[in-house]
C-alpha positions in Angstrom: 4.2 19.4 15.6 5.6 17.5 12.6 4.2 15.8 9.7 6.5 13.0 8.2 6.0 11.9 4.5 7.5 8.7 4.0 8.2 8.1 0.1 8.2 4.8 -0.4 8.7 4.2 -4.0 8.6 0.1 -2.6 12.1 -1.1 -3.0 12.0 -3.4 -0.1 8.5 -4.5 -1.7 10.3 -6.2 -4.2 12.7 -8.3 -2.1 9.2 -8.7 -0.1 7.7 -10.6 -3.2 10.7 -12.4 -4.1 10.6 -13.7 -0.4 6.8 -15.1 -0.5 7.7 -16.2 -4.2 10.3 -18.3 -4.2 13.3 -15.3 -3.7 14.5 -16.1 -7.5 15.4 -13.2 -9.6 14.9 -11.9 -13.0 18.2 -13.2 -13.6 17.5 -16.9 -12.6 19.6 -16.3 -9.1 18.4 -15.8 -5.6 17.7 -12.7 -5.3 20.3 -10.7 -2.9 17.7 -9.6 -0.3 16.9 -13.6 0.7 20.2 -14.0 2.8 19.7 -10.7 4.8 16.2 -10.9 4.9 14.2 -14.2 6.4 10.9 -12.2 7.1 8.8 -10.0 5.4 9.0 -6.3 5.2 7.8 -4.1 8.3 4.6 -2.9 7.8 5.3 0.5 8.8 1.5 1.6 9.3 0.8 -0.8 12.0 3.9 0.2 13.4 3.4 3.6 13.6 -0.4 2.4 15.0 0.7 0.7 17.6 2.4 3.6 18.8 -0.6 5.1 19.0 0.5 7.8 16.3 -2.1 11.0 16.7 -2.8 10.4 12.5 -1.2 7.9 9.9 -2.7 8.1 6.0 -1.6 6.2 3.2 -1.6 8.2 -0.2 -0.5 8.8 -3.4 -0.7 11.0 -6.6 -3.1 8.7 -8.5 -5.8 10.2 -5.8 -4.8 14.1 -5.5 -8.0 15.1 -3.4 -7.4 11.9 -1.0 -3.8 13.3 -0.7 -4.5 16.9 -0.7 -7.5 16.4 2.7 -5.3 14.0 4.6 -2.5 16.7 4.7 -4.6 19.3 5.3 -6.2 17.2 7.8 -2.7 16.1 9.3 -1.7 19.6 9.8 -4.9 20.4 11.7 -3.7 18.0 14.3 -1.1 18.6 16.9 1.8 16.5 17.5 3.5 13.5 15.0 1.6 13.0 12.0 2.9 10.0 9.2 1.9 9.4 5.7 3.2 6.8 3.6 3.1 7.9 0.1 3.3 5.4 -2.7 5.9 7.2 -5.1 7.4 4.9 -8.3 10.7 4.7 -9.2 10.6 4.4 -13.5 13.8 3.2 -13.3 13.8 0.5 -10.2 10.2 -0.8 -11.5 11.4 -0.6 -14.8 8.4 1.2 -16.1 7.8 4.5 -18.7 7.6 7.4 -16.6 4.4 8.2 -18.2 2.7 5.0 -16.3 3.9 6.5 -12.6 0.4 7.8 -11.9 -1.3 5.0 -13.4 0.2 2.5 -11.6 -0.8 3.7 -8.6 -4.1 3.7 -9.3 -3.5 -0.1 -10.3 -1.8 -0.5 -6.5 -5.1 1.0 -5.2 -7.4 -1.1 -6.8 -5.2 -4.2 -6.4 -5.3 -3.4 -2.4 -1.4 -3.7 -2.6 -1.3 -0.7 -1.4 -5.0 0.3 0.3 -5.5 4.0 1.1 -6.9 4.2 4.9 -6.1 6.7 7.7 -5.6 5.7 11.7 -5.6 8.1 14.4 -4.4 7.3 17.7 -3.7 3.9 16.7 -6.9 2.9 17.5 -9.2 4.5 14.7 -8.8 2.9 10.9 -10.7 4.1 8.6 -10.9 3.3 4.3 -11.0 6.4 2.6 -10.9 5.0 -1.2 -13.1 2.2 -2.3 -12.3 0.6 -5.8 -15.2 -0.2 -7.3 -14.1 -4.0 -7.9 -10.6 -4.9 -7.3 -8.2 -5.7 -9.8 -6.3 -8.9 -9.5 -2.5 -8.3 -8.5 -1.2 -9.4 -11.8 -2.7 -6.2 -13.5 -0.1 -4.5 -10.7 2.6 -6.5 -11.5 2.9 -7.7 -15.2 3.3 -4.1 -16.0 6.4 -3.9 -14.4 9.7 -5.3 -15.7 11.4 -5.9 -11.9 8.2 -8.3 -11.8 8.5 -10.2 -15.4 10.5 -13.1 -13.9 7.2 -14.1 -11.5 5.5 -17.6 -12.2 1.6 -17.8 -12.2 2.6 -19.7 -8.7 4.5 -16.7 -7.3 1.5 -14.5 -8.2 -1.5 -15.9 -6.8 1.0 -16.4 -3.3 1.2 -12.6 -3.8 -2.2 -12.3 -4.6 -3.1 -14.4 -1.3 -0.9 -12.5 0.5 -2.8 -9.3 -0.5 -6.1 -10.8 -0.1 -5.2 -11.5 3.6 -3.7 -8.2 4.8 -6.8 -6.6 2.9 -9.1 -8.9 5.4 -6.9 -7.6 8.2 -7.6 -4.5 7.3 -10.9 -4.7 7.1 -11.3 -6.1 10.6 -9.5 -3.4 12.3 -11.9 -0.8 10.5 -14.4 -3.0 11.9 -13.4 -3.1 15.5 -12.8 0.5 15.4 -16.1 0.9 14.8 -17.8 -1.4 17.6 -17.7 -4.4 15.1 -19.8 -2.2 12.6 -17.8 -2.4 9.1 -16.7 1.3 8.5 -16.3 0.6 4.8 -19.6 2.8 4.2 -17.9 5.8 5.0 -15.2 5.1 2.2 -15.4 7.4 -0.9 -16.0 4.6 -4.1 -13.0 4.9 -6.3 -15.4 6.6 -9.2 -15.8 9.6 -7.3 -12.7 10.1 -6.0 -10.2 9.2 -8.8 -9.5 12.1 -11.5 
């Protein structure tokens, strides 16, 4: 029985953005990721979905009783369990240390980075809600490794997240007969701090 938190404080989610943005840097060059990287980034959820995974959960510290059930609930159940938890780097996102929590929160209710638990690959589930969601430049202006980005490369972000949050909510969907699963989803009010 294992439980493997994956700390992902999104450092291949920048070379991610300068790929569906153009690839320029903050420094007017390509950025270095474009000539090893010609896709985007993995998304290591559905991967670890479609091995049929007993339990996968996103988290992160922005939503402490989210985090603190879906370990709880991860060590109730036998075999591999995976967590992704959204951790920022001050330094890499070029941000005060004092906005790490916040932005999370901002990543949540931009659905850049959706909380949602799957077990057995098969069963997805939305466990926070945000009351309305933000637009992804509220996620990204705030943070210096984005301050190059035009209004084009956002809204291609911002497209980008709009699909993978539709995606999303299909599978929750289909996981629940076609019937959208989103009810059971806590709204952001009640479960933020």
């Amino acid at each position: 029985d294992i439980l493997y938190i994956c700390y992902n404080n999104e450092s291949y989610v920048d070379m991610d953005i300068h790929y569906f943005a153009g690839g320029g840097n903050r420094k007017g060059g390509r950025a270095h990721a474009d000539r090893r990287r010609q896709q985007p980034q993995k998304n290591i959820m559905e991967i670890m979905a479609a091995h049929h995974v007993p339990y996968c959960a996103t988290a992160c510290a922005a939503y402490p009783d989210d985090l603190a059930n879906k370990v709880k609930k991860a060590l109730s159940i036998p075999g591999f369990k995976f967590m992704q938890l959204l951790s920022p780097c001050p330094t890499h996102w070029e941000i005060p240390s004092e906005l790490s929590i916040e932005l999370t929160r901002v990543a949540v209710q931009t659905r850049i980075f959706p909380l949602y638990e799957v077990e057995d690959g098969t069963k997805y589930e939305i466990n926070i809600l945000p009351e309305t969601f933000a637009p992804i430049s509220r996620f990204l202006s705030r943070q210096g490794r984005f301050a190059h980005l035009s209004a084009d490369a956002i809204r291609q972000v911002q497209n980008r997240v709009e699909s993978q949050w539709r995606q999303l909510q299909r599978r929750v969907e289909l996981s629940h007969g076609g019937v959208s699963g989103q009810a059971k989803a806590k709204p952001e009010k009640q479960a933020a701090p």
